[in-house]
N, C-alpha and C positions, 0 to 999 in steps of 0.2 A: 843258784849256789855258786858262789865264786870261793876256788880254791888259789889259798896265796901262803907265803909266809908269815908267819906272824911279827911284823916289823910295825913296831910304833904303837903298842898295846889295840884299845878300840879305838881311839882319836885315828890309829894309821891305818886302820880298815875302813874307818868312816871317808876318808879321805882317798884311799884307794879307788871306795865304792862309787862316790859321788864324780870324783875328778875325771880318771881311768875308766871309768867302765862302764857307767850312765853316761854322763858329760854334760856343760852347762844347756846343750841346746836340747834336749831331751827332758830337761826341767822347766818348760814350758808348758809337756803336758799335764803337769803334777798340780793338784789343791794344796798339798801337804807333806813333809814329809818328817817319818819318824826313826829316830836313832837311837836304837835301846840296845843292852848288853846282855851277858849273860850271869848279874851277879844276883839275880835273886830267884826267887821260887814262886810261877805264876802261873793260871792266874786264880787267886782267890775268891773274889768273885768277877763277873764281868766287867770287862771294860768299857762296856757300853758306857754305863752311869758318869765314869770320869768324862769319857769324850765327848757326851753330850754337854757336860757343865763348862767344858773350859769351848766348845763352840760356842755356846754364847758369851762367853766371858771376850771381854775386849782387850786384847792381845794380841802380839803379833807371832812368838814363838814360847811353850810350857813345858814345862817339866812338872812332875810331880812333887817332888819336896823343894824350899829353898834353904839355902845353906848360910846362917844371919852372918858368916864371916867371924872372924875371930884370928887365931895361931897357930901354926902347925910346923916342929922342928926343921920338915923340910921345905916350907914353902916361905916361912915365917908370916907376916901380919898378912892377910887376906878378905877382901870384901864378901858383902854379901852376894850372893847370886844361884841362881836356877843348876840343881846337880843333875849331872847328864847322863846316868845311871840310863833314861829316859828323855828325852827333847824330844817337842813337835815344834817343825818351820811350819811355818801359815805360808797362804800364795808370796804374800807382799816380801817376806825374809826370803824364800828361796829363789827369788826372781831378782833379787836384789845384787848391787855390786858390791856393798858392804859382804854379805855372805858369799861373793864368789872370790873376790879379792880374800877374804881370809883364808879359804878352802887352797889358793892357789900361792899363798905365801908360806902356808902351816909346815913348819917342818916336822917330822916324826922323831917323837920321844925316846929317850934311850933309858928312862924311868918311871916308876909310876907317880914320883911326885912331878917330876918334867911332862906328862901325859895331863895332867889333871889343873897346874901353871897352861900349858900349853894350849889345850884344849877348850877343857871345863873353865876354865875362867877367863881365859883369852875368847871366845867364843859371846860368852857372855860380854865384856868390855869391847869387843867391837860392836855389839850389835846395840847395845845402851847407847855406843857413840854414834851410830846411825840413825838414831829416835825411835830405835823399833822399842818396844815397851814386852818386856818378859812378867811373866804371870807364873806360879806354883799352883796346882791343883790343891793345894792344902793353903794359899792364900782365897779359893773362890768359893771354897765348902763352907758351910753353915754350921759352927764357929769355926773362921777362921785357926790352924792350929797356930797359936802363941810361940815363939821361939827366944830362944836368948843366946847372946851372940858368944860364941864358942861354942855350942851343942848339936853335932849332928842330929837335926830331924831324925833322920830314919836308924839310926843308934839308938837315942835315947827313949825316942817313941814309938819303936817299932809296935807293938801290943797294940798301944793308944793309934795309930794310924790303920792298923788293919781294923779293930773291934768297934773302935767311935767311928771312925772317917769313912769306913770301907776302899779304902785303899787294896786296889786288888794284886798287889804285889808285896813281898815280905823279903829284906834283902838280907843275902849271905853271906854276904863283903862288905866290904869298906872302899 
């Protein structure tokens, strides 16, 4: 347990934890590794079933829902990509310069829409720029969930993600 202030919403803990207080040479002994929050209610059922299906899925780092991109007052127009409510690094991302160089450039957010620019989507757009390839566990399930761009996944389908998908988490934020 590391006790800190709360500077920089999750993105400045994630960045605390990893930079600070693991460090890049201690990520050598890691397969994996996962950055989740505390905005929803889990788990519903196990997590086993997800992380077996995105282990075989060919990927380099997951999340559970993708986000098709769309609009948003304070961010305005925004791509698609991987929400980090939850991310897994695979070996190849976390040993990478691409993920240390961003980790060591990231400055901490002084908002949640600067935390989610910053973080959640900057995170994402480095590591696309590095050829690593991001995967949604709800792009690897069996159907695939369909999305439309402006509609948060886990908003609009929360029901439909926990009852069809088994999605073993149900979120209480945004």
């Amino acid at each position: 347990i590391i006790c800190r202030d709360n500077i920089g919403f999750d993105s400045g803990a994630y960045k605390y934890a990893i930079c600070d207080y693991i460090g890049e040479n201690r990520f050598s002994n890691y397969d994996e590794l996962v950055l989740t929050n505390d905005t929803y209610f889990a788990p519903l059922y196990p997590f086993d079933d997800m992380f077996a299906a995105m282990s075989d899925a060919s990927c380099d780092f997951w999340g559970i829902t993708r986000h098709p991109g769309g609009y948003n007052i304070d961010l305005g127009d925004f791509e698609e990509h991987i929400q980090s409510y939850f991310l897994c690094f695979k070996k190849k991302v976390i040993r990478s310069k691409a993920f240390w160089g961003f980790w060591k450039r990231f400055e901490y957010a002084k908002s949640k829409a600067e935390a989610v620019m910053r973080f959640e989507l900057g995170i994402n757009r480095c590591l696309l720029r590095g050829n690593f390839m991001g995967l949604a566990y709800t792009d690897v399930i069996n159907p695939p969930l369909k999305s439309v761009k402006g509609v948060n996944p886990y908003m609009v389908y929360a029901c439909e993600l926990v009852s069809r998908y088994r999605v073993p988490i149900i979120k209480k934020t945004n």
